[in-house]
C-alpha positions in Angstrom: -26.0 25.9 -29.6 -27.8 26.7 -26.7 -29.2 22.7 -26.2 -25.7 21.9 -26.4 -24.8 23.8 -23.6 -28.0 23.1 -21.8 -27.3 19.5 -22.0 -23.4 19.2 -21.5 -24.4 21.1 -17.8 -27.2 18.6 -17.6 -24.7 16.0 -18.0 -22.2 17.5 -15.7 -24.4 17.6 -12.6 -25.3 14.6 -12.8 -22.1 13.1 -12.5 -21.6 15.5 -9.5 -24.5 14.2 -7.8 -23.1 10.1 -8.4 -20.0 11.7 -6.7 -22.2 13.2 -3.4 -24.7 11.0 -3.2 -25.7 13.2 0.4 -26.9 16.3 0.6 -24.9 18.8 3.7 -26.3 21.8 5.4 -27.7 24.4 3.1 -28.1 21.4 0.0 -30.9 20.2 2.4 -34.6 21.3 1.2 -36.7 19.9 3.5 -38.6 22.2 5.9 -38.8 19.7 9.0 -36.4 17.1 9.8 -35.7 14.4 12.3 -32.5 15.1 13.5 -30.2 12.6 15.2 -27.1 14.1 17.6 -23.6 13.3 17.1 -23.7 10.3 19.3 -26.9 8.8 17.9 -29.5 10.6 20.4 -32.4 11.2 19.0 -33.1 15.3 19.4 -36.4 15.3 17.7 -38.2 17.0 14.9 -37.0 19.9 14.0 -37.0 22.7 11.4 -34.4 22.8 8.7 -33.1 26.4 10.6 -32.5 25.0 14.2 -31.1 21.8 12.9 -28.3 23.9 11.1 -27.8 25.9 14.2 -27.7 22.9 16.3 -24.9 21.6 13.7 -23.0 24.9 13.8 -22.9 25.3 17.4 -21.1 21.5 17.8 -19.0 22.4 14.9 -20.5 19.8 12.9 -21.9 19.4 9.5 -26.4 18.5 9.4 -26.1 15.4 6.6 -29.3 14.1 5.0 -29.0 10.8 5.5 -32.9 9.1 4.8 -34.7 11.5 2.5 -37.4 9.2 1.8 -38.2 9.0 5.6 -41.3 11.3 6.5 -39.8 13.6 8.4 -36.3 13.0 6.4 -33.4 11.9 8.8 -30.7 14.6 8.8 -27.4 13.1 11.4 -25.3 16.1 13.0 -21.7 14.2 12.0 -17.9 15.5 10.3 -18.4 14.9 7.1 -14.9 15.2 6.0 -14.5 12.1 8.6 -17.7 10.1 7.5 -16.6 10.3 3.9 -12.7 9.4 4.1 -13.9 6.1 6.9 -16.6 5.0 3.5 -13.5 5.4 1.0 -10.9 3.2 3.9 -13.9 0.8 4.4 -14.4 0.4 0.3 -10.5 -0.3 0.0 -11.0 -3.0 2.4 -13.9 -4.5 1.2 -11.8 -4.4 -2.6 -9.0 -5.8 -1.0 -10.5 -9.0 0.5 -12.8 -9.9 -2.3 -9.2 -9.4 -4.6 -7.6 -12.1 -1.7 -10.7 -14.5 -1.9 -10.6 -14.2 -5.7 -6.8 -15.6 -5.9 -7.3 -18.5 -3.5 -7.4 -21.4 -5.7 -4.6 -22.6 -7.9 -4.5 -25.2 -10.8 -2.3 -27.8 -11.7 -3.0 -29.9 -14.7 -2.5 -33.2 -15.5 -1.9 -35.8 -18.6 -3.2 -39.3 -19.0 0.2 -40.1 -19.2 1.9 -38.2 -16.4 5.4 -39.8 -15.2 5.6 -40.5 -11.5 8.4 -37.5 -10.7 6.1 -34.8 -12.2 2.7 -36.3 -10.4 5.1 -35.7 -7.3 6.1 -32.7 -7.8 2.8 -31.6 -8.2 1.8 -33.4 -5.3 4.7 -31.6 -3.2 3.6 -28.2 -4.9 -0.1 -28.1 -3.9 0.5 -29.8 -0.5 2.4 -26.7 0.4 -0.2 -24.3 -1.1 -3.2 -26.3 0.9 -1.3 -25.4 3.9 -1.5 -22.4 3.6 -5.2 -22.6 3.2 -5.7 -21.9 0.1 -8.0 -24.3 -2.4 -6.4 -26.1 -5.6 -7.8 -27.1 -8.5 -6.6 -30.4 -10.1 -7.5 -31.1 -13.9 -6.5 -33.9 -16.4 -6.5 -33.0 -20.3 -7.9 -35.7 -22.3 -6.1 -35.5 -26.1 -7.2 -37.4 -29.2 -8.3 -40.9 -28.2 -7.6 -40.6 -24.5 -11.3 -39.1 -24.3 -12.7 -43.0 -24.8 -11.4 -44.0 -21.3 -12.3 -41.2 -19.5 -11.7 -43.7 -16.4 -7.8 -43.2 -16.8 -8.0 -39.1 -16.0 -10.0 -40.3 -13.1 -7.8 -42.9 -11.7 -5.1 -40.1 -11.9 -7.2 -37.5 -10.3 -8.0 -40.1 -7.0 -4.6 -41.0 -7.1 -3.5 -37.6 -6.3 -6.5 -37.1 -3.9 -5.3 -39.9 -2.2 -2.0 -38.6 -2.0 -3.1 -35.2 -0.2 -5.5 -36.7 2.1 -3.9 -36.1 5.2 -4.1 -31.8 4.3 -6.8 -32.0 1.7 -10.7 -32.8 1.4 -12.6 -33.2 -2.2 -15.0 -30.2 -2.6 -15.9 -31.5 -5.9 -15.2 -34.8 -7.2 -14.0 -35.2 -10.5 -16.7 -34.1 -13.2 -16.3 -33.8 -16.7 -16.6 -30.4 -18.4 -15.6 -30.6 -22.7 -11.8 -32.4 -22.6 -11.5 -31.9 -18.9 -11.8 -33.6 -15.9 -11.4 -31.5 -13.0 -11.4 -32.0 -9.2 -11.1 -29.4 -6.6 -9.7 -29.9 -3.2 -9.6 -27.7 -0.1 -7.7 -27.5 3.4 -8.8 -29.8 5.9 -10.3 -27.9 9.0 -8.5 -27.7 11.7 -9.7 -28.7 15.1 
């Protein structure tokens, strides 16, 4: 019973310490630290006790920011501040690499396709290359439309061709199982 115990509050503080990954004020056990001002002066070595004054007296919180550093580097900072600016900069970071990830759209092709629907797709990704954004153009190859593999990529040029005034291949077209696909992005502008 009493391992149990033992290791459920093992367990719990290390989750804590995921959470806080610094240590603040008192959580500091170092007996001399480098301590750097609120404006990023240098102040010096100091001992653990005068660094938390210094701290206290600018209303400040002593954070342990290189612990491997001999002396460990200890920043005189609102931590309350530094932590909610990590959390807005982590959001950001999140959202952008979401925005980059939905960039590119597909459209899909036949062999076969009739000259209104190659259009519409034309008139489709034309609009979504303005915006900047990459597109993806693939041609499915059923039964024995895989012999002439030449026919997906006479379709595939054709429809480069028809977006070459907003569009430049990234990759040509390459085949990958019963695919052939081609990507195209935005042509720079100058």
């Amino acid at each position: 019973m009493d391992t149990l115990v033992f290791t459920f509050l093992l367990e719990v503080s290390h989750i804590a310490s995921k959470e806080r990954d610094l240590y603040i004020n008192e959580q500091i056990r170092a007996k001399e630290v480098m301590v750097i001002g609120p404006n990023g002066e240098q102040l010096g070595i100091k001992p653990l006790k005068d660094a938390l004054t210094l701290a206290s007296y600018a209303g400040f919180d002593l954070v342990l920011m290189n612990p491997g550093a001999t002396p460990p580097v200890c920043k005189i900072m609102d931590y309350n501040k530094f932590k909610y600016e990590n959390k807005k900069k982590q959001k950001e970071n999140m959202k952008r690499q979401r925005e980059n990830n939905l960039e590119m759209k597909e459209y899909r092709f036949s062999v076969t396709i009739d000259v209104h629907d190659f259009d519409t797709r034309v008139r489709n990704a034309r609009k979504y290359l303005e915006k900047g954004h990459r597109v993806k153009a693939s041609v499915k190859f059923k039964g024995r439309e895989l012999a002439y593999p030449e026919h997906g990529r006479d379709v595939l040029v054709r429809y480069a061709n028809a977006l070459e005034d907003v569009a430049t291949i990234e990759q040509a077209p390459q085949m990958e199982g019963r695919f052939m696909n081609m990507i195209l992005m935005p042509k720079k502008e100058k």
